[in-house]
C-alpha atoms as one frame of an Amber mdcrd trajectory, in Angstrom:
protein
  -6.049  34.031  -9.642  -3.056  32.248 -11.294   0.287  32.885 -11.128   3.222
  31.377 -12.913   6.832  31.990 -13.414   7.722  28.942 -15.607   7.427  25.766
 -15.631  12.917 -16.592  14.570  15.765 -21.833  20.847  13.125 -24.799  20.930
  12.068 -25.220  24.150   8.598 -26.111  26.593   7.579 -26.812  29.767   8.492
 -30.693  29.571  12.056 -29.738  28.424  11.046 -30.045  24.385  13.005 -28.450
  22.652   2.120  10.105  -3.244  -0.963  10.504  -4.850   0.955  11.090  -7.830
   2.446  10.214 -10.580   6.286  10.580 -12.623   7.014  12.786 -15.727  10.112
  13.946 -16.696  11.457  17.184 -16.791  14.584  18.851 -18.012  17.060  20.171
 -15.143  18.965  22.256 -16.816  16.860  25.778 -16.241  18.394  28.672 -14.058
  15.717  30.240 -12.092  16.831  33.027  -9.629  16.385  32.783  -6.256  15.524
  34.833  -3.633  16.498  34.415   0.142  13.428  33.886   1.646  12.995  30.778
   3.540   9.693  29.346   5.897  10.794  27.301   8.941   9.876  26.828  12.792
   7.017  24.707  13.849   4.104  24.838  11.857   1.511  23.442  14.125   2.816
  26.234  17.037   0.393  28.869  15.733  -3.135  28.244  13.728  -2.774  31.533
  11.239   0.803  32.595  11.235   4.534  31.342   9.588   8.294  32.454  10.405
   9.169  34.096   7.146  12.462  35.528   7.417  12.823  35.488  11.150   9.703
  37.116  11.528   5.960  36.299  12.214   3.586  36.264   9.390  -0.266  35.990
   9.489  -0.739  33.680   6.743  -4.544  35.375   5.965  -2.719  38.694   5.092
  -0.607  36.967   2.343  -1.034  38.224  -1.069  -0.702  36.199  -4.725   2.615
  38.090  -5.001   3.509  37.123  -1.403   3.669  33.112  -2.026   5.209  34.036
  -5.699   8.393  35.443  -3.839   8.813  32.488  -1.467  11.323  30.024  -1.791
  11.827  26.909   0.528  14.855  24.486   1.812  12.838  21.920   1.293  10.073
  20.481  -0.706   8.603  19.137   3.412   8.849  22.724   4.428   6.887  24.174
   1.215   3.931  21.233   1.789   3.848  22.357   5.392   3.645  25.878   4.546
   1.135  25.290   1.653  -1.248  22.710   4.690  -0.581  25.571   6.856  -2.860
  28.114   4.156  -5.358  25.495   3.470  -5.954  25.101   6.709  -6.400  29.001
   7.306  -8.379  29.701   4.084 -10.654  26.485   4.645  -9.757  23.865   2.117
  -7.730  20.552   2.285  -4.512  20.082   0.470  -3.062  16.596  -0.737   0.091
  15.781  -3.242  -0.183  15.754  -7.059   2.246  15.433  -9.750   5.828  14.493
  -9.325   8.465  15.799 -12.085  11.695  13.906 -12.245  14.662  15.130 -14.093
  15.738  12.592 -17.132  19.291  12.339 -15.647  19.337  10.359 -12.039  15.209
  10.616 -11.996  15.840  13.026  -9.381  12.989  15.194  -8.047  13.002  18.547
  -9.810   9.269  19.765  -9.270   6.446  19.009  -7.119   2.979  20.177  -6.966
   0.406  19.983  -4.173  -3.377  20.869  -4.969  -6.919  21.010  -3.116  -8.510
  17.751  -2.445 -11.115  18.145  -5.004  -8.706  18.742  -7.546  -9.509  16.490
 -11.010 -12.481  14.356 -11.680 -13.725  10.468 -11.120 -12.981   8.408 -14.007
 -15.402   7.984 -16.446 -15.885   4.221 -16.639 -16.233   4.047 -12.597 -19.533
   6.250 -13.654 -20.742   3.721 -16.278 -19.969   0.784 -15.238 -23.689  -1.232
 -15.626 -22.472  -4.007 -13.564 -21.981  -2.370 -10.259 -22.956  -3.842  -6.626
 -22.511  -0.768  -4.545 -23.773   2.364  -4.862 -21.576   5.202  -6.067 -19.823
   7.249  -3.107 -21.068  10.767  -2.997 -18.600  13.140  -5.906 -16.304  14.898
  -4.161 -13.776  15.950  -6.837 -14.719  18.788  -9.350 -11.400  19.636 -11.010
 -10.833  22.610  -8.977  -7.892  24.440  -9.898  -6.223  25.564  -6.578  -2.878
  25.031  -6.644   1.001  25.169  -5.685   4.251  24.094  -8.036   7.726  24.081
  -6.595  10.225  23.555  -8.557  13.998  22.705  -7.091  17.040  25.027  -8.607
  20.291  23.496  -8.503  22.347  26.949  -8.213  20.518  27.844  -4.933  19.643
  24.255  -3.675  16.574  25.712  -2.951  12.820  24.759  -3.740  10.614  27.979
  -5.649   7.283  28.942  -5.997   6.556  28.952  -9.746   2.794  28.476 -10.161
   0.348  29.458  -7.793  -3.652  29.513  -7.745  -5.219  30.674  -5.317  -9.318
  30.633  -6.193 -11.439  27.380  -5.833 -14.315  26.785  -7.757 -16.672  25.362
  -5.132 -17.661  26.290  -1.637 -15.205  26.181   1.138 -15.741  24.615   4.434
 -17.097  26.668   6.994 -14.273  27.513   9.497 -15.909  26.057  12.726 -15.235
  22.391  10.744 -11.899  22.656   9.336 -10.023  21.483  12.600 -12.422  17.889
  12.485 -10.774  16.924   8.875  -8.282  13.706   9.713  -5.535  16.250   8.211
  -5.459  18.526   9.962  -5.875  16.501  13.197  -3.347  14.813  15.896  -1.088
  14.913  18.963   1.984  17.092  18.791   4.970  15.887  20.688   4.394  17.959
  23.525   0.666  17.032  23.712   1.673  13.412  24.179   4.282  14.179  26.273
   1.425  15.930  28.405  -0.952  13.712  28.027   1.493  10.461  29.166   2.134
  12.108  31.948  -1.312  12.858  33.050  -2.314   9.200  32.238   0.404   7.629
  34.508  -1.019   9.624  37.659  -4.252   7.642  37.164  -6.784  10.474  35.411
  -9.448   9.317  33.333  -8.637  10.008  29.321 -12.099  11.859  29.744 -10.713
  13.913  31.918  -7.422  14.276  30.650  -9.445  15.651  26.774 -11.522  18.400
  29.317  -8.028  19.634  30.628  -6.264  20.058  27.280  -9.541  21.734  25.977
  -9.781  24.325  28.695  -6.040  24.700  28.416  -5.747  25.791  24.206  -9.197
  27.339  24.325 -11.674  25.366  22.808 -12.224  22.158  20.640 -10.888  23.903
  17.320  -7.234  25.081  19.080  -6.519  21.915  20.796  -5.945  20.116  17.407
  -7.421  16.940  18.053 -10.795  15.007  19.187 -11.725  12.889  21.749 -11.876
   9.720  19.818  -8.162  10.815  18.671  -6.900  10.635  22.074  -8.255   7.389
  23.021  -7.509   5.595  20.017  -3.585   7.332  21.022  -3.772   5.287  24.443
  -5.344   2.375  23.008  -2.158   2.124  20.208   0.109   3.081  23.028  -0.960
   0.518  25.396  -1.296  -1.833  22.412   2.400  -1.196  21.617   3.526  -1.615
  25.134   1.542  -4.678  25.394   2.441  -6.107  22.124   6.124  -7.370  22.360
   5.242  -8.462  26.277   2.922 -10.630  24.954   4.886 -13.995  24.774   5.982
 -13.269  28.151   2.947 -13.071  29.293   1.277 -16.064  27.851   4.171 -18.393
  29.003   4.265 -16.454  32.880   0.297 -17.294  32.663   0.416 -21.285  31.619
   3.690 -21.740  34.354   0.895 -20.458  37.013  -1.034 -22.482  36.014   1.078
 -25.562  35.827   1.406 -25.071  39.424  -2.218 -25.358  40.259  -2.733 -28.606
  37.385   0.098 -30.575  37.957  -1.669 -32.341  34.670  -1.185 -29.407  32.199
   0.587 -30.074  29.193   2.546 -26.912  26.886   4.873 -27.482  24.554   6.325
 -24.172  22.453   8.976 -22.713  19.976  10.418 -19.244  19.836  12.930 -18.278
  16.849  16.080 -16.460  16.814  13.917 -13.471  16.929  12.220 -14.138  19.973
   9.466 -14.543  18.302   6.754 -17.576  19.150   6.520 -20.107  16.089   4.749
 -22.307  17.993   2.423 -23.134  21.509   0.153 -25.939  21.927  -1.596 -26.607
  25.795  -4.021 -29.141  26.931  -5.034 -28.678  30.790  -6.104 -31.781  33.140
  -9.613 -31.575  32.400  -8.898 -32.060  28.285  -6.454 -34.793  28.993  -8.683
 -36.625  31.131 -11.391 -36.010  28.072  -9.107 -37.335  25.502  -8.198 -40.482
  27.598 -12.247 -41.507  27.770 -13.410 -40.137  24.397  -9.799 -39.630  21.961
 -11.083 -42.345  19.963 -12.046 -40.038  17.584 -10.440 -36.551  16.992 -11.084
 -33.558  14.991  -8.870 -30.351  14.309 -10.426 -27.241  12.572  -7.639 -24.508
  11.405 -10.390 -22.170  10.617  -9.498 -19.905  13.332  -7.064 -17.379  11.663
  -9.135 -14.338  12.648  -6.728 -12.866  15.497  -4.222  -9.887  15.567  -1.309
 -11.749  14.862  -2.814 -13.869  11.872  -1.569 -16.819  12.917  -3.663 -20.311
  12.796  -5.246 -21.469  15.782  -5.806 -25.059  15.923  -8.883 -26.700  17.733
  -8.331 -30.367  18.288 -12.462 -31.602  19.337 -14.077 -34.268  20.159 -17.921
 -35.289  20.883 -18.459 -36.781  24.726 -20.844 -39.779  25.624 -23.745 -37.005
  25.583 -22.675 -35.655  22.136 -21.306 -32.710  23.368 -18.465 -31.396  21.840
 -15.215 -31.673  24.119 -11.963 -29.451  23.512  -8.926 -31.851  23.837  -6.464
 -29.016  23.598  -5.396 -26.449  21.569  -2.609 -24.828  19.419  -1.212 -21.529
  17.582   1.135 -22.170  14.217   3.451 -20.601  12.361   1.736 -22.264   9.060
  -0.438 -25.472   7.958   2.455 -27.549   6.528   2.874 -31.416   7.655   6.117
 -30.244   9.385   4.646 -28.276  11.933   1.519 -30.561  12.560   4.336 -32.853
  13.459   6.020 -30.885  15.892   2.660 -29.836  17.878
């Protein structure tokens, strides 16, 4: 059913240095408002909203019920309108944008089910394809909310709302394993962070939080979820500590070869621009076999993107011999030069 009211210090070891789209709209339109606003935490509670200091099972809301609402904030009315699809078994994402022709400011904003409109035509006839088409997914289904923003009350109204789908729902025993409606909440990763630094096992730590929200589909995330949260975490943690780390590593071992050779860069930002190291044993390679070197820059495939440079050589049994190594900012002459 439809309803509608309207429309970067150089120095080294040897001292070197919305799924959417704009229209416009008119702004000038009075549209009474009523004093009904939806706030508190929307991912407290599975079913139910704070509507007007009160607790509201979201299942038990009629047509007429959403028609009447009226928001402080186009955030609040998404989170309300994820909140029902995730009750009533569908998947909401963001549509249309409507800007006002004065100051292109916001004026109306409408958020649909995820199989809302169709694949283009010319993706479906295309003769010269390599890949198989992905499975259809979209059949124009008309579910549906508009907001639209009314300058007299500063607030954000329901205007158009559908409610029926024309396809079949998913089953309610799946809905919590959709990437939408899935993650930590603060106070899970609060909890979690603090199980983790006592040592438990992230295996452990999912069985606890399970047992503890009562069941897979209340906890509100997976087990995949949680580790790929410690693995960001850690990565995060690890990430800025990182040219620390590499420099602490090389002076250890410039205590144990008295023959190792690094040479880096940081910028103004702390940041490294450039290392190159060659231990003993390369040096000692080079000074038999440098006659002839090689470098390959081929190496770019690392998290930071940078260029690793290889500098090779081939040994008296025509082995190939690493004479030492480097990471760049970039493959310019300049800072060939300065490795």
């Amino acid at each position: 059913m439809q309803m509608d009211s309207s429309d970067d210090s150089d120095f080294n070891f040897d001292e070197d240095g919305d799924n959417g789209y704009s229209t416009s709209s008119e702004d000038g339109e009075s549209i009474e408002s009523r004093d009904h606003d939806v706030s508190g935490d929307y991912n407290e509670n599975l079913d139910s909203c704070v509507i007007d200091g009160r607790f509201v099972k979201i299942n038990t809301m009629m047509a007429d019920d959403i028609m009447n609402l009226d928001f402080g904030s186009e955030e609040k009315a998404y989170a309300f309108y994820q909140k029902y699809a995730k009750c009533t078994d569908f998947i909401v994402r963001k549509d249309k944008v409507y800007r006002s022709k004065v100051g292109k400011q916001i004026v109306m904003r409408q958020f649909v089910c995820n199989r809302n409109g169709l694949r283009s035509k010319k993706h479906l006839t295309r003769v010269n394809r390599k890949r198989e088409h992905r499975p259809l997914t979209r059949n124009n289904c008309p579910a549906r909310l508009r907001i639209r923003y009314n300058p007299e009350s500063l607030r954000w109204r329901v205007v158009v709302f559908e409610g029926c789908h024309n396809h079949e729902l998913t089953p309610s025993k799946y809905i919590h394993l959709f990437p939408a409606y899935r993650g930590l909440t603060n106070a899970d990763k609060a909890q979690v962070d603090s199980m983790q630094s006592y040592g438990i096992k992230t295996c452990h730590i999912m069985g606890y939080m399970v047992a503890n929200k009562g069941g897979y589909d209340a906890v509100g995330f997976t087990k995949k979820d949680l580790y790929n949260y410690f693995g960001k975490k850690m990565g995060i943690d690890i990430k800025d500590g990182d040219v620390v780390a590499s420099l602490s590593y090389l002076r250890g071992k410039a205590g144990l070869d008295p023959m190792l050779y690094v040479k880096y860069e940081k910028g103004s930002n702390g940041k490294l621009k450039r290392l190159f190291w060659a231990d003993g044993w390369s040096r000692n390679d080079f000074l038999c076999f440098g006659d002839v070197i090689a470098f390959d820059t081929t190496y770019k495939k690392n998290k930071y993107n940078l260029p690793l440079v290889i500098f090779s050589g081939c040994n008296n049994h025509s082995q190939t011999i690493i004479f030492g190594a480097a990471l760049v900012l970039d493959e310019t002459i300049e800072t060939y030069t300065r490795c």
